[in-house]
Structure formats: C-alpha cells, structure tokens
N, CA and C atoms as a LAMMPS dump frame, in Angstrom:
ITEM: TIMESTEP
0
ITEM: NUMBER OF ATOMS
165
ITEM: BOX BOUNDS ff ff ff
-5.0000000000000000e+02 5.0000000000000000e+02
-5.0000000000000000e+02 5.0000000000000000e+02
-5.0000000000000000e+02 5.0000000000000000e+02
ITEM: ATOMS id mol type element x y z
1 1 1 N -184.167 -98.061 -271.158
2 1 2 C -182.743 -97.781 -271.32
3 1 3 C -182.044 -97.716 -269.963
4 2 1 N -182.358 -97.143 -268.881
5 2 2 C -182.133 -97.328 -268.286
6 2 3 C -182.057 -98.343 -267.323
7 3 1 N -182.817 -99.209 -267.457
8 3 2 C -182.555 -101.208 -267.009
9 3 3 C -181.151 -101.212 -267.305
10 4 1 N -180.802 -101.337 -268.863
11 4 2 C -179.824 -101.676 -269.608
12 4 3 C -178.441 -100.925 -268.691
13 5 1 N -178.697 -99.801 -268.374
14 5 2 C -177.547 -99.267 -267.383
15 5 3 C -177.117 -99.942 -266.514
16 6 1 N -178.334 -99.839 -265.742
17 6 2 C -178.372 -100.406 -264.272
18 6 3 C -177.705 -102.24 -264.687
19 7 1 N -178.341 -102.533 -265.425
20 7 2 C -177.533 -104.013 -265.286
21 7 3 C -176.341 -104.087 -265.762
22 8 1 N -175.932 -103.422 -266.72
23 8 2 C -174.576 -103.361 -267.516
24 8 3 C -173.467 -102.661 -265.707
25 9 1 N -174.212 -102.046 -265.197
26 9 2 C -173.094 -100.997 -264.085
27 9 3 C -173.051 -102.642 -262.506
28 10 1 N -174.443 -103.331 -262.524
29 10 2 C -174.593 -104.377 -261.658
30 10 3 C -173.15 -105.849 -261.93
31 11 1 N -173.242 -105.502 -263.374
32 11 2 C -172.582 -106.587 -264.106
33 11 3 C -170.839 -106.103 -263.805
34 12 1 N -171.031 -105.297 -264.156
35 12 2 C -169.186 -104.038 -264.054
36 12 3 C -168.892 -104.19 -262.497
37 13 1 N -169.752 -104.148 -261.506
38 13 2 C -169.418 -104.278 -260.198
39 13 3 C -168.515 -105.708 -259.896
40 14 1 N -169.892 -106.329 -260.036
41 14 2 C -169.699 -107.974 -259.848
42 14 3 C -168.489 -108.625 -260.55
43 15 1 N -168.337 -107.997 -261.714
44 15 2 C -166.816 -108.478 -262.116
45 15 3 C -165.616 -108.102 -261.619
46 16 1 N -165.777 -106.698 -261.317
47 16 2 C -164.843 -105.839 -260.768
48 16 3 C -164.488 -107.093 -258.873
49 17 1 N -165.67 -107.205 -258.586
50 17 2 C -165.554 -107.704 -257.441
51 17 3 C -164.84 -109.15 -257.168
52 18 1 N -165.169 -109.806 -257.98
53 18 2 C -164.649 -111.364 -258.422
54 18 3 C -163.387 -111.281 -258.715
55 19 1 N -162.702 -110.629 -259.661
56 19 2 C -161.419 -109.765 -259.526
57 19 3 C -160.496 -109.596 -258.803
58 20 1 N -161.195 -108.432 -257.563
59 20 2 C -160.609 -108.396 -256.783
60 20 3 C -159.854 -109.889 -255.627
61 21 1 N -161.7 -110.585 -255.851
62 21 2 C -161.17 -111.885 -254.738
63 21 3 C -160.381 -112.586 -255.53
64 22 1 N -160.443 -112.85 -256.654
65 22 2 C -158.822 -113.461 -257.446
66 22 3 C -157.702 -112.858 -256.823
67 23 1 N -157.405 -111.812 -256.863
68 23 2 C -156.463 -111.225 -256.591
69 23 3 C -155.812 -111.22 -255.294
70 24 1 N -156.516 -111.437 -254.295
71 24 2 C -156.279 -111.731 -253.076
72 24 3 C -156.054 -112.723 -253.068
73 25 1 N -156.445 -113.37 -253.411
74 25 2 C -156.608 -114.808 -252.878
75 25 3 C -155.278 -115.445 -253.879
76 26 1 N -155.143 -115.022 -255.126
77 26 2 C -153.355 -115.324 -255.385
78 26 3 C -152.407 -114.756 -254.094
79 27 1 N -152.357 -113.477 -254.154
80 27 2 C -151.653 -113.198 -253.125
81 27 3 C -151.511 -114.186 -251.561
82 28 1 N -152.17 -114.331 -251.015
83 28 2 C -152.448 -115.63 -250.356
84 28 3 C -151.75 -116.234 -250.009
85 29 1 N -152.068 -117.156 -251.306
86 29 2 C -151.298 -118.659 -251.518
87 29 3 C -150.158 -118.182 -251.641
88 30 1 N -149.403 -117.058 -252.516
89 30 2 C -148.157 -116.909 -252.739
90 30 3 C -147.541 -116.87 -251.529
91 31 1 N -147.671 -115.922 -250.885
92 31 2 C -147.437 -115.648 -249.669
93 31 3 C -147.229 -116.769 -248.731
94 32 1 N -148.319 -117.664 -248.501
95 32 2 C -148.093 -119.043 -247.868
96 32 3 C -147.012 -119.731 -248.537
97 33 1 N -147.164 -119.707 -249.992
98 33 2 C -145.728 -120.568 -250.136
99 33 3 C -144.557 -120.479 -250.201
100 34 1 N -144.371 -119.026 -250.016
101 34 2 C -143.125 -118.28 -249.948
102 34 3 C -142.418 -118.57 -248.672
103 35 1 N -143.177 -118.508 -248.084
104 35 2 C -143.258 -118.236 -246.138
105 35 3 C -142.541 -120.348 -246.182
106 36 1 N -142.812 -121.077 -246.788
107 36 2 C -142.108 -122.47 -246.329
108 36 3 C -140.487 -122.496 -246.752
109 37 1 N -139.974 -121.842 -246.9
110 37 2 C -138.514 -121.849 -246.879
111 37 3 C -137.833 -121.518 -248.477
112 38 1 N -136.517 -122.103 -248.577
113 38 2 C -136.162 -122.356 -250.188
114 38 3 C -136.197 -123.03 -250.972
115 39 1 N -136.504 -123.187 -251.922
116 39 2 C -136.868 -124.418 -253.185
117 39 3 C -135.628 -125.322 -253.016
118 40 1 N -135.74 -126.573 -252.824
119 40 2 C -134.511 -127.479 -252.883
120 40 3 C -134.561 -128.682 -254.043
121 41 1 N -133.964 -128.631 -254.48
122 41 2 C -133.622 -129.218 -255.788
123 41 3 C -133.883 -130.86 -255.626
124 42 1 N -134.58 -131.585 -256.218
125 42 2 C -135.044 -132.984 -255.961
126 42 3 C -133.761 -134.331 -255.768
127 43 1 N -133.979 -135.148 -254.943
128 43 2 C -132.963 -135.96 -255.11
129 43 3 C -132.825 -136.672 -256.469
130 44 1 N -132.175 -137.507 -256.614
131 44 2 C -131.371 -138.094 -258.168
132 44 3 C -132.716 -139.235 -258.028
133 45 1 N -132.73 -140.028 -257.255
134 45 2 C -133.999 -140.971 -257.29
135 45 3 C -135.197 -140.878 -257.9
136 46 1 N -135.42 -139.185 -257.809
137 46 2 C -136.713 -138.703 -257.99
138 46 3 C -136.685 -138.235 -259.425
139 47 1 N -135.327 -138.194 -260.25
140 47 2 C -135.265 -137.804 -262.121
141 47 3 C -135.31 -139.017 -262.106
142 48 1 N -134.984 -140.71 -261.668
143 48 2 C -134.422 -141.857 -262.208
144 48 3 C -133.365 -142.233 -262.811
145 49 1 N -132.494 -141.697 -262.37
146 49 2 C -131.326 -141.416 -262.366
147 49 3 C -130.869 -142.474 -261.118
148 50 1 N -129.88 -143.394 -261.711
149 50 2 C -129.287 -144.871 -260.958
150 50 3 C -128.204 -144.062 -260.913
151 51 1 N -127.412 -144.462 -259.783
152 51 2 C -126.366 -144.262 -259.347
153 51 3 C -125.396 -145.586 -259.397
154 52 1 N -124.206 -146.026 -260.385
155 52 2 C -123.871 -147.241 -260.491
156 52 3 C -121.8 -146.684 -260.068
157 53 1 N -121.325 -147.322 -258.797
158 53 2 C -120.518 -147.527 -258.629
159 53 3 C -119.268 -148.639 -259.54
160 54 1 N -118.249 -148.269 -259.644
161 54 2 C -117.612 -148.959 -260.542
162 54 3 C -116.665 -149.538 -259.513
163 55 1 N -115.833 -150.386 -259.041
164 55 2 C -114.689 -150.697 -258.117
165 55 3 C -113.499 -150.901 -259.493
C-alpha cells in the first residue's frame, strides 16, 4: 500500500511540475509577443480585396 502512495504522490509531483513549465513558458511567449508593438490591421491585398478606380 504504500508503493501505491509513493507512486500516486511521484505521479502528483510530476504533473504538478509539467504544469508549472506550461505555465511559464505561456507566459513567455506572451510576453515576447506583447513586447513587438501594436497589432496592425492587414493591408486590402492581403483579404483580396481589388481596388478598381472608376475615372
């Protein structure tokens, strides 16, 4: 019974731990992509969207 502890508490760590590095490691990236400036809205080229002049 006590195996069964010990691995069930080995198992609770290791998840707990994996977790954590998720968690960081979002933070992170967010952080890095925050840090490149403001979101700018795509040019018209890039929906496909023609631009047709009329005279």
């Amino acid at each position: 019974m006590t195996s069964e502890k010990n691995r069930g508490k080995l198992v609770a760590i290791i998840t707990g731990a994996f977790s954590i590095f998720i968690a960081i490691t979002y933070l992170i990236l967010i952080t890095i992509l925050d840090a490149r400036g403001p979101m700018l809205p795509p040019p018209p080229e890039a929906l496909g969207a023609m631009v047709v002049a009329c005279y």
